[in-house]
DRENVO-482191 format. One line per field, with one value per atom (N, C-alpha, C, CB): x, y, z; chain; residue number from 0; residue in one letter; atom name. Coordinates in pm, whole numbers, padded with zeros to 5 digits. Last residue first. Glycine has a CB too. Layout:
! DRENVO-482191
X	c(X,...)
Y	c(Y,...)
Z	c(Z,...)
chain	c(A,...)
n	c(NUM,...)
res	c(a,...)
atom	c(CA,...)
! end
This chain:
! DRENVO-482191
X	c(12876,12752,12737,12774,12971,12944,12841,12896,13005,13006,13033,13055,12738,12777,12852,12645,12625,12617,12754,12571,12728,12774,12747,12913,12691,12618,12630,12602,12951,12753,12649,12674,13201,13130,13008,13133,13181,13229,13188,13381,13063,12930,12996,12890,13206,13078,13011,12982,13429,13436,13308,13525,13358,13362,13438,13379,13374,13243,13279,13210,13628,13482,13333,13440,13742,13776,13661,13879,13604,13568,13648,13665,13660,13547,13531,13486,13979,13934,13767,13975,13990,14023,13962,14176,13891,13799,13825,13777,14111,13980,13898,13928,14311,14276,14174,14325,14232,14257,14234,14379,14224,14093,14110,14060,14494,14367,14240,14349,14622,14608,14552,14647,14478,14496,14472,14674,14596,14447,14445,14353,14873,14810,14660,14858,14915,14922,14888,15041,14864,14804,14823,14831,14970,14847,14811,14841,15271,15232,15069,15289,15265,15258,15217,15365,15265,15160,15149,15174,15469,15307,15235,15245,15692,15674,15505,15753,15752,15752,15674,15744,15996,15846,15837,15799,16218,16226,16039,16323,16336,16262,16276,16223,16456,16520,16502,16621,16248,16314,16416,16243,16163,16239,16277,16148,16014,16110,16215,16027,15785,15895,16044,15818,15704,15769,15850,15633,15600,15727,15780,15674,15435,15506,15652,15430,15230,15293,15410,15161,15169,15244,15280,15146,15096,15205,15306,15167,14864,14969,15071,14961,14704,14693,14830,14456,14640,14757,14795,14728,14518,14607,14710,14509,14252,14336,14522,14247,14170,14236,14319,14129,14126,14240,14280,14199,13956,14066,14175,14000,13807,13928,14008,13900,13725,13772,13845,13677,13670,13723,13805,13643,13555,13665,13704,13605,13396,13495,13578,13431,13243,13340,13424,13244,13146,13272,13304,13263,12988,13064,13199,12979,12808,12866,13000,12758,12656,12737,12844,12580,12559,12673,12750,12575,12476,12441,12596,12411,12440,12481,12479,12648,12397,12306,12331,12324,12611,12534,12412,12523,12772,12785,12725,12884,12602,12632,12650,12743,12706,12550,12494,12441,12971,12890,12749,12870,12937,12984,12947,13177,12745,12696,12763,12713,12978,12793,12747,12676,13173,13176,13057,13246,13046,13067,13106,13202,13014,12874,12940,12797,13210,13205,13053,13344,13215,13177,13162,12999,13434,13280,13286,13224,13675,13649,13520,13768,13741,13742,13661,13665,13926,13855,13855,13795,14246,14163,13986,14195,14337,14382,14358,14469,14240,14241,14262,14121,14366,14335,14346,14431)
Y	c(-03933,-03859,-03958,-03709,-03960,-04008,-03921,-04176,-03877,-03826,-03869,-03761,-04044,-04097,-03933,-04203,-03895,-03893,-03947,-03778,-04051,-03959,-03970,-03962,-04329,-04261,-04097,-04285,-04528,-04591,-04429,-04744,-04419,-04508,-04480,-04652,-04218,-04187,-04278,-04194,-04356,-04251,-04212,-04081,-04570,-04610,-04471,-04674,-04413,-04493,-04512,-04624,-04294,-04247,-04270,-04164,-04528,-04478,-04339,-04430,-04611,-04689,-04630,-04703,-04412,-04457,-04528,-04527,-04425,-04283,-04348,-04097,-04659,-04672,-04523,-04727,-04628,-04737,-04704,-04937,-04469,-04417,-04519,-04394,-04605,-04522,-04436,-04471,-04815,-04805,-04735,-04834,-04639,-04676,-04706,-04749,-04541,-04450,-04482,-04419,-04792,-04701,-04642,-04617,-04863,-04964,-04888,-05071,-04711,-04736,-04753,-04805,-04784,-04635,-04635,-04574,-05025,-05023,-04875,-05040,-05000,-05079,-05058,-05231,-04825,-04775,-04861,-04730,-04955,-04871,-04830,-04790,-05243,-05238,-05090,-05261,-05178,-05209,-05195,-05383,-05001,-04918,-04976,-04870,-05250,-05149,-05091,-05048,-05414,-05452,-05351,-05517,-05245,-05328,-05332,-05268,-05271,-05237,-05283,-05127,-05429,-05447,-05371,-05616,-05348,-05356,-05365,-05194,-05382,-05411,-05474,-05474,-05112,-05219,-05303,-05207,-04955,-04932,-05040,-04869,-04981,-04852,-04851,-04706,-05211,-05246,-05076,-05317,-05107,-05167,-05236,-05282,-04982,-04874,-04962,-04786,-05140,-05034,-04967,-04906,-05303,-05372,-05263,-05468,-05081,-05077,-05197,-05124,-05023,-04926,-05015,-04770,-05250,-05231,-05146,-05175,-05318,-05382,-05330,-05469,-05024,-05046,-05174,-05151,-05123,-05018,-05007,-04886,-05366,-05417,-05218,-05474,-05252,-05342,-05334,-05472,-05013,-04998,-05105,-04964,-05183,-05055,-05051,-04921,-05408,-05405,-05291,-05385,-05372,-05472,-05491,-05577,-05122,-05118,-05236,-05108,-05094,-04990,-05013,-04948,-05337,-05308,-05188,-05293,-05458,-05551,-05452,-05661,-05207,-05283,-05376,-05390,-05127,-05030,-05089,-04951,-05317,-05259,-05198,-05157,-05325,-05451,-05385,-05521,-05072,-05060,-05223,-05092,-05117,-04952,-05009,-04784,-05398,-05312,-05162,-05445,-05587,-05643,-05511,-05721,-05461,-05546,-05539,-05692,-05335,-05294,-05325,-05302,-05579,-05538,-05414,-05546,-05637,-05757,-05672,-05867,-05429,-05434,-05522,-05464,-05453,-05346,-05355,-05238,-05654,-05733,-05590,-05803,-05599,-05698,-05719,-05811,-05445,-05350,-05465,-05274,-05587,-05496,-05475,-05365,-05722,-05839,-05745,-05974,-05507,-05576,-05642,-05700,-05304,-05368,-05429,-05458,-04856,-05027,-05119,-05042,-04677,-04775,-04908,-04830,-04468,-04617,-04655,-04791,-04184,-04301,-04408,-04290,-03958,-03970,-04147,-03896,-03909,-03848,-03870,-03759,-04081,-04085,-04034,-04076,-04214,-04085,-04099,-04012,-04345,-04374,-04244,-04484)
Z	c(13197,13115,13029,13037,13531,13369,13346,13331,13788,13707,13567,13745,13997,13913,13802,13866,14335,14237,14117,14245,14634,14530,14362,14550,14730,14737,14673,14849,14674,14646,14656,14851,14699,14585,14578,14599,14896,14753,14606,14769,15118,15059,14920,15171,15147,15094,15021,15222,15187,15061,15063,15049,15464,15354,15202,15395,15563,15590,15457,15794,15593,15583,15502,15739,15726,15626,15551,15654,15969,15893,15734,15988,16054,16053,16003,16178,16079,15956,15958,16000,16288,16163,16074,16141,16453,16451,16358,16559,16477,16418,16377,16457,16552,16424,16383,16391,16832,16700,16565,16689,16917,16929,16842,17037,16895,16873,16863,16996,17092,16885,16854,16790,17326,17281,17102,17332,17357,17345,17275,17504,17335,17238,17268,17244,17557,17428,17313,17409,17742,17728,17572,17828,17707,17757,17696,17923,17775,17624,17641,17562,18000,17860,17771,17808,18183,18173,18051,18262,18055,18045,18030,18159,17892,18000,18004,18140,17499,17643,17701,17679,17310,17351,17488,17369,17098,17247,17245,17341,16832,16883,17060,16786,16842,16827,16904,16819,16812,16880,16964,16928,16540,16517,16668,16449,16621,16541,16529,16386,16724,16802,16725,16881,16519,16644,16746,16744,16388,16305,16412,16183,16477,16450,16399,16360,16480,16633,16607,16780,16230,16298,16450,16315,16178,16105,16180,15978,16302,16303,16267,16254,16187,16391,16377,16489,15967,16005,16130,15975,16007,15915,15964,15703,16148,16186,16115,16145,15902,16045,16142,16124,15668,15718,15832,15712,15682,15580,15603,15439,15929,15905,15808,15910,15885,16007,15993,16118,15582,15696,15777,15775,15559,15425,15476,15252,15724,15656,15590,15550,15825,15930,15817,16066,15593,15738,15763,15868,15516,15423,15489,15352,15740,15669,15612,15540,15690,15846,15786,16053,15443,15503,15609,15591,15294,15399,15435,15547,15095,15239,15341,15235,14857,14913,15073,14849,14806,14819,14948,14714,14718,14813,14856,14820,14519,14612,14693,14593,14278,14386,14505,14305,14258,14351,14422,14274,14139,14264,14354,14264,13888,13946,14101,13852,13823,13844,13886,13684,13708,13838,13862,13835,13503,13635,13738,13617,13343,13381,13510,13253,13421,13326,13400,13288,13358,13496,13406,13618,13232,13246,13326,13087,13403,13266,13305,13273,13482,13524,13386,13678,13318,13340,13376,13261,13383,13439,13468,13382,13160,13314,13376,13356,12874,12952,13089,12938,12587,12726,12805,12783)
chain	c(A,A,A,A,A,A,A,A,A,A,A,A,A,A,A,A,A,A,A,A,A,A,A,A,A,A,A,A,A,A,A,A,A,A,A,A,A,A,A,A,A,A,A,A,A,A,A,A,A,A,A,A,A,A,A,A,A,A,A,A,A,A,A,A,A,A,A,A,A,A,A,A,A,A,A,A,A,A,A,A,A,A,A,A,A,A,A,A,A,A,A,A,A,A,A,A,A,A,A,A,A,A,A,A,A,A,A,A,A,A,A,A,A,A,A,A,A,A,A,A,A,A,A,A,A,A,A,A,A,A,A,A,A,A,A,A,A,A,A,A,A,A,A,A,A,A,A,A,A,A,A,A,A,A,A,A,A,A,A,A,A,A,A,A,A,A,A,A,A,A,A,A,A,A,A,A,A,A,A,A,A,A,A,A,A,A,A,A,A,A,A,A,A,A,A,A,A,A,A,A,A,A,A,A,A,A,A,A,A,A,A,A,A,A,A,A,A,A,A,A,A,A,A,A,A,A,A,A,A,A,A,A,A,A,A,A,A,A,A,A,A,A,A,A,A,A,A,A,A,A,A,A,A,A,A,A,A,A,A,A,A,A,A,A,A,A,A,A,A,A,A,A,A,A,A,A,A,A,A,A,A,A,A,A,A,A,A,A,A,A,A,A,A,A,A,A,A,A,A,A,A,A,A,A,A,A,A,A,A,A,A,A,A,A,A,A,A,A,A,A,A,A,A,A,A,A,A,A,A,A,A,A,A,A,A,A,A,A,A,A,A,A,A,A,A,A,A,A,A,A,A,A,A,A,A,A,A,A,A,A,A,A,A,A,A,A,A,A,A,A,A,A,A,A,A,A,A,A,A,A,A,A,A,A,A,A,A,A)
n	c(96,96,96,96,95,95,95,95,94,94,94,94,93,93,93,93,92,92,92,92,91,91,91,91,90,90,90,90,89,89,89,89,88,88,88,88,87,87,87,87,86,86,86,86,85,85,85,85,84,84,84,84,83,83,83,83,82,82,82,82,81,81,81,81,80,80,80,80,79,79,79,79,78,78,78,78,77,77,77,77,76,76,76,76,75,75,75,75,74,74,74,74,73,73,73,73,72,72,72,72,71,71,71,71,70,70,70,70,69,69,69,69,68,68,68,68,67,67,67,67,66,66,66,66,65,65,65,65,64,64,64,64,63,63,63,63,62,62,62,62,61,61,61,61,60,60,60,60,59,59,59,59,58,58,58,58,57,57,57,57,56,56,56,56,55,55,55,55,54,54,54,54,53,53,53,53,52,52,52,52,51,51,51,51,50,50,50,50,49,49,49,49,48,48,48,48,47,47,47,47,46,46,46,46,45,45,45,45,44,44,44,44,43,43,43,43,42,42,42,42,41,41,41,41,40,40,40,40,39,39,39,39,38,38,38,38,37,37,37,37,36,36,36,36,35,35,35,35,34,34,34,34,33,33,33,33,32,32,32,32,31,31,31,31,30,30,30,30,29,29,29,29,28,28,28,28,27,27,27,27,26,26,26,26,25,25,25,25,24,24,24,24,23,23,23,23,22,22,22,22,21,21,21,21,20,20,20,20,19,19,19,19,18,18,18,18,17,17,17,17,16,16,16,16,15,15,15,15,14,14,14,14,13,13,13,13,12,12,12,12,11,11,11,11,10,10,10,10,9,9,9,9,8,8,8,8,7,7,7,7,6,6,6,6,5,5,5,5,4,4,4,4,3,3,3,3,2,2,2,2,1,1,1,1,0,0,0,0)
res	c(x,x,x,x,x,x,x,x,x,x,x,x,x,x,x,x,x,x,x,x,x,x,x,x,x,x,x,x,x,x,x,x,x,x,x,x,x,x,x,x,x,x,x,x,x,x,x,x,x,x,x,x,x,x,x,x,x,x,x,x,x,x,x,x,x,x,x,x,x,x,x,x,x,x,x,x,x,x,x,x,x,x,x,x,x,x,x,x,x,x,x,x,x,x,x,x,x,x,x,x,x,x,x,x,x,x,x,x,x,x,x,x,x,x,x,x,x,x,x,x,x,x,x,x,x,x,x,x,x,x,x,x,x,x,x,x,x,x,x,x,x,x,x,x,x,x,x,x,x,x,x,x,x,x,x,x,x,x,x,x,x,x,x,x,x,x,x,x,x,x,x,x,x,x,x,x,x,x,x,x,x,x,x,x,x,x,x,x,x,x,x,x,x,x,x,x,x,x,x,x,x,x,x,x,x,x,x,x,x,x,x,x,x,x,x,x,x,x,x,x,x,x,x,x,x,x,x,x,x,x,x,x,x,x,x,x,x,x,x,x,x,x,x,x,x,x,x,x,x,x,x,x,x,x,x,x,x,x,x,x,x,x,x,x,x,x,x,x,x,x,x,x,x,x,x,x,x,x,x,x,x,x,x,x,x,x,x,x,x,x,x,x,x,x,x,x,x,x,x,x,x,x,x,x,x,x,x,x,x,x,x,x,x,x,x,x,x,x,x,x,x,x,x,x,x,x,x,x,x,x,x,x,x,x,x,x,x,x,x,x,x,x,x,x,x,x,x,x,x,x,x,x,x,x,x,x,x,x,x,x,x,x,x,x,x,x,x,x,x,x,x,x,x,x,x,x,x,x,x,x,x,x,x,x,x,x,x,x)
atom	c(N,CA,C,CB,N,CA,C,CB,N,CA,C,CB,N,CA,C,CB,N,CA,C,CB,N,CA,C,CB,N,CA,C,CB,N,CA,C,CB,N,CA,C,CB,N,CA,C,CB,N,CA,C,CB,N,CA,C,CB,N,CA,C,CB,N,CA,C,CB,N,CA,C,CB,N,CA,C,CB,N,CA,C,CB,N,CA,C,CB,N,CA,C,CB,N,CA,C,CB,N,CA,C,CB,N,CA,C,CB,N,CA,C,CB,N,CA,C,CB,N,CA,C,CB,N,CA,C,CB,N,CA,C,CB,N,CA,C,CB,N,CA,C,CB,N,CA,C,CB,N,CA,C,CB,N,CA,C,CB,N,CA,C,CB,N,CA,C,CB,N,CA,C,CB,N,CA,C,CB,N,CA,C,CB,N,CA,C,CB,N,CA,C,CB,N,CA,C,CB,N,CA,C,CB,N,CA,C,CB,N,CA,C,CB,N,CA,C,CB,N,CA,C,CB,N,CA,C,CB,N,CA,C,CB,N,CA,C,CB,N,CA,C,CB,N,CA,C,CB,N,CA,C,CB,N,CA,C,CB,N,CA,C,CB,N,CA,C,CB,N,CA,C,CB,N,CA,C,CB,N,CA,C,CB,N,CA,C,CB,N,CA,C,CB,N,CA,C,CB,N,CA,C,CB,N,CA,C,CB,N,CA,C,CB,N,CA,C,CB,N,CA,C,CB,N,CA,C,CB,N,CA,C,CB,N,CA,C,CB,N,CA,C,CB,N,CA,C,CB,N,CA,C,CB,N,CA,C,CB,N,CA,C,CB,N,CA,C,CB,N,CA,C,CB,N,CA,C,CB,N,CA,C,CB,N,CA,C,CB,N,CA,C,CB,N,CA,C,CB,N,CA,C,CB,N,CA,C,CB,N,CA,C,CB,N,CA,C,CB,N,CA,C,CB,N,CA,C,CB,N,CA,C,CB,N,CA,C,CB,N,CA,C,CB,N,CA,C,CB,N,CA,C,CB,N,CA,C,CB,N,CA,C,CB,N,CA,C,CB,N,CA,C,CB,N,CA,C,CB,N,CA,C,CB)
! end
């Protein structure tokens, strides 16, 4: 077993890649970028900061600002996240020989 090089696509993977192929780049960012990453870290972290500040929730205004603020960051991290899994999977040349 070599741990460097990656393993052959089985037929039922090369069949769910191409499903999701199918459905489109911008499809692909948003479910597995922007809601499989960015949401789910945009929670964690602001669930870790109020918990690292024993859990104190701050007062409207701040919570407002700084939850929309995250909220932008992450996403816009989950949508480069996104976006560059599609071009590592689907669009980078295959190094098999």
């Amino acid at each position: 077993m070599n741990l460097f090089k990656p393993a052959a696509l089985s037929p039922k993977q090369i069949e769910r890649r191409e499903r999701i192929r199918a459905k489109g780049r911008q499809y692909f960012i948003f479910t597995w970028g922007i809601l499989g990453w960015g949401i789910p870290v945009f929670l964690v972290t602001t669930l870790w900061r109020w918990y690292d500040h024993g859990w104190h929730v701050p007062s409207h205004g701040e919570l407002y600002f700084e939850m929309f603020f995250e909220l932008v960051i992450w996403t816009g991290g989950g949508y480069w996240f996104g976006a560059r899994m599609w071009k590592r999977v689907f669009e980078e040349p295959s190094r098999e020989v």
